[in-house]
C-alpha positions, 0 to 999 in steps of 0.5 A: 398425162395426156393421150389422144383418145380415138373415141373423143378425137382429141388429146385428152387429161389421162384419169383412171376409173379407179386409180391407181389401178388401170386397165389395159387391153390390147387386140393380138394377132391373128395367129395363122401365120408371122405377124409383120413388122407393121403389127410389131409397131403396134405391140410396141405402142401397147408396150410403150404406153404400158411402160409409161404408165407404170413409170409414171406410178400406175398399177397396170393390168395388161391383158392381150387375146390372141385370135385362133379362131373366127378372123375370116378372110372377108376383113380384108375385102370389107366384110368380116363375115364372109370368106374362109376362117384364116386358120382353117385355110392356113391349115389346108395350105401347110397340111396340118390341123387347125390346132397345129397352126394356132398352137405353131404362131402363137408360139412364135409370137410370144417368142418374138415378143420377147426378143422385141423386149415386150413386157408379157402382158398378165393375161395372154388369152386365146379366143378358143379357150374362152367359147363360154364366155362368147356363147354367154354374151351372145345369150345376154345379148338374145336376152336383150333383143338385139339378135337375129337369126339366118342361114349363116348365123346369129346376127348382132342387130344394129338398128334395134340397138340404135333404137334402144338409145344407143350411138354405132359407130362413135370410132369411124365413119362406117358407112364410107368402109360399107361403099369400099366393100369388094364383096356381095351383100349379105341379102339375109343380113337386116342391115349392112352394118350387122355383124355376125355373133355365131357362125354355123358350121358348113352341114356339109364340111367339118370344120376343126375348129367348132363347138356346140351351142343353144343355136347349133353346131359352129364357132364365134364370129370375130368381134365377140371374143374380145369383148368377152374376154377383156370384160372377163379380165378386166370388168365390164368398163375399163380404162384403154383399149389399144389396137392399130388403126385398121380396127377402127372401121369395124372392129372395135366398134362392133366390140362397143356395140355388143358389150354396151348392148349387153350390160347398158353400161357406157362407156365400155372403154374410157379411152381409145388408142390407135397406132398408125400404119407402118409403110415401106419404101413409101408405099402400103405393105402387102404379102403380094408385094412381097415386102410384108416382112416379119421379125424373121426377116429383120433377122435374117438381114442381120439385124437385132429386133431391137434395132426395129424396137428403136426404128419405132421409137424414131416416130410418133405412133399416131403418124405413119412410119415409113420403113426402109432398110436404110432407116433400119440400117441407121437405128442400128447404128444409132442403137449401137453407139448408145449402147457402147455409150452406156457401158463406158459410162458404168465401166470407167467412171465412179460416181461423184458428188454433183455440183450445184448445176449439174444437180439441176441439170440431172433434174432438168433432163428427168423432167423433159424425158417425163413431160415427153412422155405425158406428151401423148407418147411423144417418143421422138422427143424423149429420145432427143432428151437421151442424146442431150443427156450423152452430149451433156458434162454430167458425170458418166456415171449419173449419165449411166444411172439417168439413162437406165431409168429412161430405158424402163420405158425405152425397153432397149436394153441398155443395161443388158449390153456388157463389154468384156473387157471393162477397164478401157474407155471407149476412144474416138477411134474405137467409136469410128471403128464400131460405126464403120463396121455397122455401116459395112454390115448394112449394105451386106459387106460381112467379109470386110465388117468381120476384118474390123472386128478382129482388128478391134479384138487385136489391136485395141483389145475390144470384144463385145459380148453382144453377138450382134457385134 
């Protein structure tokens, strides 16, 4: 398998540190609020190369952190140090504890993740569950030299890690994210490019979230938890380390710096894996453009969060994906027609000794949907391999069995949509019915698409299970 590894900037020859066995670790949420659809995209890029790798004979651990403290409201200006902890601020804005904000979207989130057919990682860990380990490898890191004290709090000290033969930076260009920074420098700060470890609490404001340690009263800086806790899961070197592309500039870099600054031993993680950004309408999405849409919304337009899971699919995760209603609106249709495929094929087909050529064919189809996938995810291209497959004359039957192998790494659900009524084929007519009513519920016209449905009941005897219908 090949993968593009951020670190190195080109494809490479995927090889474990110990395989079978692989490693995995994947940068969650914030959970002070819905994640958008542009987050969801990269949780389907974990999940993917998740699925990938264990179709292709891996042992996977996974492990996901969910942020519950820390993520300060600077990140978006350009520094992560400075601002309002976005779950403190989220907790005076709905009236609620921090604890009540955190213990709400986490839920959610894991909630939506499964309606997104997600597989749950083996560990989901909370950053407030594991101040210990923070507080230990901040110690290590004292021990080591490379951190400083100020007003605000223990600082990671980037030029003495330099110094001590280390290379910052390896994943991006920081100083070009320091020039674009839209807040006031640190003063205390020894270097643009330090970050903070531990943060003190306000002395004159309790915050919810806040802890004792040997530097004071206060809370973990951002970075720290998730080298803390993917080493604690996974070791002190591992194999992929999965994140979207918005975490290259500091985030992931900071978590190399202090996990190699602690144990010397590089490198931390073997391959980086970056999913790019989600645009809409053509354009960046934000809050204050009112178009960052959660899964909540892609609901509440009627849609199935595996109409979204196949919309993803329909593009390269290192290339941005433009997101409009209209291309959610034809991944429904498409996913639809897939579905209702595969289910003719399991309901009115036995299963048939293969010729010779088709034989060779089934085999043919194995090998072009694997060779996409060992392409660098090449998602596109495997979905081009399934429609080859419904186009082909192999039997149903072995299109049925061929498809529901694929979907182990496609997570859409194909063997989970059923008919009620499984002794009639699917007909042309139907088909055009089914399509037409997709069409009427994409552009809002329920009146008409419901009066398709009852004509599908009544006059053709078609009812799906799948509600979405």
């Amino acid at each position: 398998m090949k993968i593009y590894n951020s670190l190195s900037k080109k494809v490479e020859n995927f090889e474990p540190i110990s395989p079978p066995e692989v490693g995995m670790y994947a940068c969650g949420p914030t959970v002070y609020y819905y994640p958008t659809i542009g987050n969801y995209r990269t949780y389907t890029t974990a999940d993917l190369l998740l699925r990938t790798l264990r179709y292709l004979g891996h042992e996977v651990n996974y492990v996901m952190n969910l942020t519950d403290v820390g993520h300060l409201t600077g990140d978006n200006l350009g520094d992560a140090d400075t601002g309002e902890d976005r779950l403190e601020k989220a907790a005076r804005e709905e009236g609620k504890t921090a604890w009540d904000i955190a213990k709400f979207y986490s839920e959610d989130f894991l909630q939506s993740f499964e309606k997104l057919n997600l597989i749950k990682p083996d560990t989901v860990a909370a950053a407030t569950e594991h101040i210990q380990e923070q507080i230990d490898l901040i110690k290590k890191l004292e021990t080591n030299g490379l951190t400083y004290k100020i007003d605000d709090g223990i600082y990671f000290n980037v030029k003495v890690y330099e110094e001590k033969g280390h290379e910052y930076g390896q994943l991006s260009t920081l100083d070009k994210i320091k020039e674009g920074a839209r807040v006031e420098p640190n003063p205390q700060k020894r270097d643009p490019r330090d970050f903070a470890l531990w943060k003190f609490s306000p002395k004159n404001d309790k915050r919810h979230m806040e802890w004792d340690s040997p530097w004071g009263k206060g809370f973990p800086g951002w970075h720290i938890e998730c080298s803390a806790m993917s080493m604690k899961y996974l070791g002190e070197q591992f194999d992929i380390h999965v994140g979207g592309e918005d975490l290259r500039s500091t985030h992931h870099p900071n978590e190399i710096a202090q996990s190699e600054g602690a144990t010397g031993k590089e490198p931390f993680v073997k391959y980086w894996v970056h999913g790019a950004f989600l645009t809409v309408d053509g354009g960046r999405m934000g809050k204050s453009l009112g178009n960052a849409y959660s899964l909540h919304d892609i609901k509440e337009k009627g849609y199935d969060p595996l109409d979204l899971r196949y919309f993803y699919l329909s593009g390269h995760y290192r290339k941005q994906l433009n997101f409009t209603w209209d291309a959610l609106a034809a991944a429904k249709t498409a996913l639809t027609k897939l579905r209702t495929q595969v289910t003719s094929y399991k309901a009115t087909h036995e299963r048939t000794v293969l010729s010779s050529e088709k034989n060779e064919k089934v085999r043919k189809f194995q090998d072009e949907f694997k060779a996409a996938l060992e392409n660098d995810l090449n998602m596109p291209q495997a979905l081009a391999v399934v429609w080859e497959v419904v186009k082909s004359n192999i039997p149903d039957y072995d299109k049925y069995d061929l498809l529901l192998g694929f979907d182990e790494v496609l997570g859409l659900g194909l063997g989970e949509f059923q008919i009620s009524n499984l002794k009639f084929k699917i007909t042309k007519e139907v088909q055009a019915l089914l399509n037409k009513r997709e069409e009427l519920r994409s552009e809002g016209k329920f009146a008409q698409a419901d009066a398709i449905r009852d004509k599908l009941k009544k006059e053709h005897n078609y009812e799906a299970r799948d509600k979405s219908l």
